[in-house]
RONUZA-355013 format. One line per 4 residues: number of its first residue (from 1); their letters; for each residue x, y, z of N, C-alpha, C. Coordinates in nm, 3 decimals. Atoms other than C-alpha are relative to their C-alpha. Layout:
BEGIN
NUM = a = X,Y,Z,X,Y,Z,X,Y,Z; ...
end
This chain:
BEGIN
1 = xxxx = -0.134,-0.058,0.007,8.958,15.398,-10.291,0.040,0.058,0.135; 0.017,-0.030,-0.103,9.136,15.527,-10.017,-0.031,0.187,-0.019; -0.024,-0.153,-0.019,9.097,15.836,-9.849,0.022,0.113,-0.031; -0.129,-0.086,0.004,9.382,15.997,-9.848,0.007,0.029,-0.151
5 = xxxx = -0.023,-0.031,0.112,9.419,15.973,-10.213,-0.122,0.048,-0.064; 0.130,-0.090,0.038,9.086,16.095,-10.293,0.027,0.159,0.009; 0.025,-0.091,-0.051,9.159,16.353,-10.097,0.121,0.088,-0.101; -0.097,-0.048,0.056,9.482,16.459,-10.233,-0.025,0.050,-0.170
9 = xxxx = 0.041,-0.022,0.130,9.348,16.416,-10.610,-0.116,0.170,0.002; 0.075,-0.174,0.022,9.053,16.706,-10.529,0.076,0.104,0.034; -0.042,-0.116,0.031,9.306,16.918,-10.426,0.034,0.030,-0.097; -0.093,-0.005,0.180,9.530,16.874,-10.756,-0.109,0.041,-0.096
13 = xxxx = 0.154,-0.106,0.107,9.175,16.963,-10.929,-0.043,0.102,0.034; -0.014,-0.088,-0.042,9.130,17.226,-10.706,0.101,0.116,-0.022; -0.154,-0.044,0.077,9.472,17.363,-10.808,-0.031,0.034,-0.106; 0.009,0.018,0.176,9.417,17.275,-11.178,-0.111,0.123,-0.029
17 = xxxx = 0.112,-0.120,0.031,9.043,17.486,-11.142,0.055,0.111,0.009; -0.070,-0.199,-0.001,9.243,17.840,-10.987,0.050,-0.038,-0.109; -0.108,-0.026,0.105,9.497,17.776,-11.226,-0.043,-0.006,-0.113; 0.045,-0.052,0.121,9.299,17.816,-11.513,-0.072,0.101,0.001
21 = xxxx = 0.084,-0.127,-0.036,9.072,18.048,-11.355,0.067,0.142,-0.040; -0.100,-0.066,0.026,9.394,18.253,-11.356,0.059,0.066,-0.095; -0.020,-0.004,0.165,9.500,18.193,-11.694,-0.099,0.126,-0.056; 0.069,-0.047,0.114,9.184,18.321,-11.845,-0.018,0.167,0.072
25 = xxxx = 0.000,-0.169,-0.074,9.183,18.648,-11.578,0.133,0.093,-0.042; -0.122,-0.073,0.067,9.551,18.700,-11.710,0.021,0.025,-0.085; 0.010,-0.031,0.128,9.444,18.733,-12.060,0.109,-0.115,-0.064; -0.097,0.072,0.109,9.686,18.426,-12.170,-0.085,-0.076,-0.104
29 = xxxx = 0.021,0.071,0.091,9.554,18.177,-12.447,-0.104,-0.036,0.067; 0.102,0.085,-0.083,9.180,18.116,-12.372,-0.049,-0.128,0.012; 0.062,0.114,0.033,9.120,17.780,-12.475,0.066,-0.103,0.072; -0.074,0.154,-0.062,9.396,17.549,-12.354,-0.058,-0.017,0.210
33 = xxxx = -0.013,-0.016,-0.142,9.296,17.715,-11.993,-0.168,-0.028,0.008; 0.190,0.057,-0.010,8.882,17.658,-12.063,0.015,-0.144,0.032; 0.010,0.171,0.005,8.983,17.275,-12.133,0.028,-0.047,0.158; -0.053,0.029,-0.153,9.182,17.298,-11.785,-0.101,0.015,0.071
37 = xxxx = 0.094,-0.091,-0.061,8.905,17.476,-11.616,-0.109,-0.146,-0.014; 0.102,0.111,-0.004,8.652,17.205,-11.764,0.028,-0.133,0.084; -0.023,0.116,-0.027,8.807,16.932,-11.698,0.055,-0.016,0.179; -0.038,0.010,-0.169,8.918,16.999,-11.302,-0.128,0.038,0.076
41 = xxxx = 0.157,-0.075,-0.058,8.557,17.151,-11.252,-0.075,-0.169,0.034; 0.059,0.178,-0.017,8.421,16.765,-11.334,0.057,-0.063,0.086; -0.065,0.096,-0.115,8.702,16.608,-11.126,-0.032,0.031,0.131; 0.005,-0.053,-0.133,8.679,16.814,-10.853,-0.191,0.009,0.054
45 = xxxx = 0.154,0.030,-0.055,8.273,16.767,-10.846,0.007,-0.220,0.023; -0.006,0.195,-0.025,8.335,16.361,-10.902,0.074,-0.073,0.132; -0.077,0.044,-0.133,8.579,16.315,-10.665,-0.054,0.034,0.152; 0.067,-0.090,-0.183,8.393,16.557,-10.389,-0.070,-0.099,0.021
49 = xxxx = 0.110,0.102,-0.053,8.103,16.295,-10.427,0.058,-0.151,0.051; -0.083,0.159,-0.044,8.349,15.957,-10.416,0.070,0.041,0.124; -0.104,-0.045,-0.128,8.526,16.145,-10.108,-0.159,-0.045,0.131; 0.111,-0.007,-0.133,8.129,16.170,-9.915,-0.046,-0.145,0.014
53 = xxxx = 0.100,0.133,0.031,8.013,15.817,-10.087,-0.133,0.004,0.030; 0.106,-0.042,-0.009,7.686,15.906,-9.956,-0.045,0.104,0.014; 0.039,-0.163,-0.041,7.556,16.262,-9.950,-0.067,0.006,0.147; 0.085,-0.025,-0.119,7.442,16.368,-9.590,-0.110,0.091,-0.001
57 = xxxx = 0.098,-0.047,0.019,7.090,16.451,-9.646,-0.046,0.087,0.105; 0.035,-0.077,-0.136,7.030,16.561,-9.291,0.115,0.127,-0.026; -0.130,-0.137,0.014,7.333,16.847,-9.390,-0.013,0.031,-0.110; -0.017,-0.108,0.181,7.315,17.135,-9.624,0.121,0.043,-0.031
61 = xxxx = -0.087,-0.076,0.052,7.642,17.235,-9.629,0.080,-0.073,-0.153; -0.006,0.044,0.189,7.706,16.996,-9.954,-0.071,0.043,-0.082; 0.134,-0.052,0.094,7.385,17.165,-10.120,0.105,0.124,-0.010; -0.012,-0.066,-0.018,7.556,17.469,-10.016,0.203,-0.005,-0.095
65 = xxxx = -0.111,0.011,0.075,7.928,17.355,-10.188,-0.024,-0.016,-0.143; 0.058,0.064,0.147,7.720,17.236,-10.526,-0.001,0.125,-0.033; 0.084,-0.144,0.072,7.602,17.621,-10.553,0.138,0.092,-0.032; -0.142,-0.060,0.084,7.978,17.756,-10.537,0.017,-0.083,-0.077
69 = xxxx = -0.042,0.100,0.082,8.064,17.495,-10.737,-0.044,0.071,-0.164; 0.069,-0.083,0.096,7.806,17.663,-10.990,0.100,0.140,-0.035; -0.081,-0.144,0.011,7.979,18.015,-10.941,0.112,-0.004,-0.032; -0.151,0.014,0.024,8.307,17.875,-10.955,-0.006,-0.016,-0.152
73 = xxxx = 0.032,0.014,0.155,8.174,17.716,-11.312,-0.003,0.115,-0.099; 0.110,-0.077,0.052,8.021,18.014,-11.436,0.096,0.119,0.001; -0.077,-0.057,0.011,8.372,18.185,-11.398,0.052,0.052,-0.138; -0.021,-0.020,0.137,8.483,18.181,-11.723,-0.074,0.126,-0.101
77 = xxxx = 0.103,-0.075,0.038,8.178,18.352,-11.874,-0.023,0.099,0.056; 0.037,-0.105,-0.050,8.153,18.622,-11.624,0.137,0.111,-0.027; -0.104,-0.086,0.059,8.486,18.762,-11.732,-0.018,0.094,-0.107; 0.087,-0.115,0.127,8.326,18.877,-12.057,-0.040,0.083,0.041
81 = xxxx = 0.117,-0.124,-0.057,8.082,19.073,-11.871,0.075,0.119,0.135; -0.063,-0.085,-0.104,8.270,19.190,-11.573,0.118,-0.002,0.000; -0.144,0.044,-0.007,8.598,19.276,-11.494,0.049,-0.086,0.084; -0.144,0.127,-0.049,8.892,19.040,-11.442,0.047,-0.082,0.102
85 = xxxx = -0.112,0.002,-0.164,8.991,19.146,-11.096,-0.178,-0.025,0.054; 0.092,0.009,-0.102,8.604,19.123,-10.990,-0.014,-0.166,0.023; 0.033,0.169,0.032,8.564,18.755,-11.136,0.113,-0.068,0.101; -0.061,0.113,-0.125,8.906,18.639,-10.921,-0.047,0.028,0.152
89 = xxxx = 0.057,0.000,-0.143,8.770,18.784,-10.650,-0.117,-0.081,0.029; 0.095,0.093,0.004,8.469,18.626,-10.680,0.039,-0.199,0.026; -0.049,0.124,0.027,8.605,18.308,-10.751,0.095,-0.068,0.097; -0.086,0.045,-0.155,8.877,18.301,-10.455,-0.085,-0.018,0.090
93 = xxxx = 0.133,0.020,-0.099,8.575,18.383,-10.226,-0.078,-0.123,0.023; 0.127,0.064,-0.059,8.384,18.134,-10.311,0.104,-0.135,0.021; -0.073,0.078,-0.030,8.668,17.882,-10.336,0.090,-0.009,0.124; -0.099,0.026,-0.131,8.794,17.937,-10.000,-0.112,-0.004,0.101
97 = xxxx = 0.160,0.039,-0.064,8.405,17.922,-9.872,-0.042,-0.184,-0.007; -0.032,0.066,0.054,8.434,17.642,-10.023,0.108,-0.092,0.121; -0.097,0.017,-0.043,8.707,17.499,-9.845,-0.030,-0.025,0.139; 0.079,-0.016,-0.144,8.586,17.606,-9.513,-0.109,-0.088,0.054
101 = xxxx = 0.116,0.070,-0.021,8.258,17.474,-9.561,0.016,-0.213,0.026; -0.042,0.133,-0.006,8.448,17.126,-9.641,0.063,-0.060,0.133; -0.090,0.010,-0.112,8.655,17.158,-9.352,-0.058,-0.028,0.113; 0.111,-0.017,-0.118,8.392,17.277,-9.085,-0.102,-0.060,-0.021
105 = xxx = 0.152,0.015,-0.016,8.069,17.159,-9.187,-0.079,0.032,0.078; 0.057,-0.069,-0.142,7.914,17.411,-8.991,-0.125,-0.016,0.054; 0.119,0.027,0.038,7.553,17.324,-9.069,-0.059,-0.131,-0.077
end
């Protein structure tokens, strides 16, 4: 596929992930925003890998996007336990680490 449209699609899942992240931190309807949440979490891991086509073994900073990736997951569930405002913080953090890491590959 190309590129470009790879590329464009993980953002729109990227998008789709805050924006449910959001949802469920804003107390609206938890379920329709879990399904969102699930389902842009998978795209946005499927597509990351069809964007590298091969993982660069000699580079950790994809090991190092898999593990936010985890935290970003693991959003949902930490709301229960902690508050609201800690979980988006959390969750922006790591999604803009995230981001960075994609950008730069510093390592």
């Amino acid at each position: 596929m190309d590129y470009n449209l790879l590329k464009t699609l993980h953002i729109a899942a990227a998008f789709g992930l805050l924006s449910a992240i959001g949802a469920i931190c804003l107390g609206g309807n938890r379920k329709p925003a879990a399904i969102l949440h699930g389902i842009s979490l998978v795209l946005v891991l499927l597509i990351g890998f069809a964007m590298l086509k091969k993982p660069p073994m000699g580079q950790h900073w994809w090991m190092v996007k898999l593990g936010l990736w985890l935290v970003i997951g693991a959003a949902p569930a930490l709301t229960k336990r902690l508050p609201k405002s800690v979980v988006l913080g959390i969750t922006l953090a790591a999604a803009t680490a995230a981001a960075w890491l994609g950008l730069a590959k510093p390592f």
